[in-house]
N, C-alpha and C positions, 0 to 999 in steps of 0.2 A: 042203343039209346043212352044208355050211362055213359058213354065217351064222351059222346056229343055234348052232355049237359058239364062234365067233366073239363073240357075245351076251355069254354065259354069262362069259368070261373080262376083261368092262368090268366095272370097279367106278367106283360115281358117288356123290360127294355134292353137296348144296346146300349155297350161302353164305348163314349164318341174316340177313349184311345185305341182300342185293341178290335173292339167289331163282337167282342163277346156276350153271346143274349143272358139275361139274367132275368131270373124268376121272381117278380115282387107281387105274386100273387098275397099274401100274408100281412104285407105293408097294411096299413089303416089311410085312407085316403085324406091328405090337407089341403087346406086351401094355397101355401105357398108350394105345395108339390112335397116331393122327397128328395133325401138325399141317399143315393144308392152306391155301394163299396164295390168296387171290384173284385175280386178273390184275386182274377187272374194278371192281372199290370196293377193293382192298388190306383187306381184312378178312384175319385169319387165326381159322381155325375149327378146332375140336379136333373128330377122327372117329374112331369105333370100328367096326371092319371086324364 
């Protein structure tokens, strides 16, 4: 039961350079979106929750 509710509380996007998923569950949600870093290529990619 605790996975499942677990689940639900990740928010993920992809890096449109590399294809790598990235965890912005922790992000605060805006209304113009985020801007999320890549770790992996340094891209940064603009995401709308």
């Amino acid at each position: 039961m605790w996975a499942g509710i677990r689940e639900n509380m990740v928010a993920k996007c992809i890096c449109s350079v590399c294809g790598q998923k990235i965890d912005i569950g922790g992000i605060a949600p805006r209304l113009e979106g985020v801007k999320v870093y890549c770790r992996i290529c340094g891209a940064t990619t603009h995401h709308k929750f």
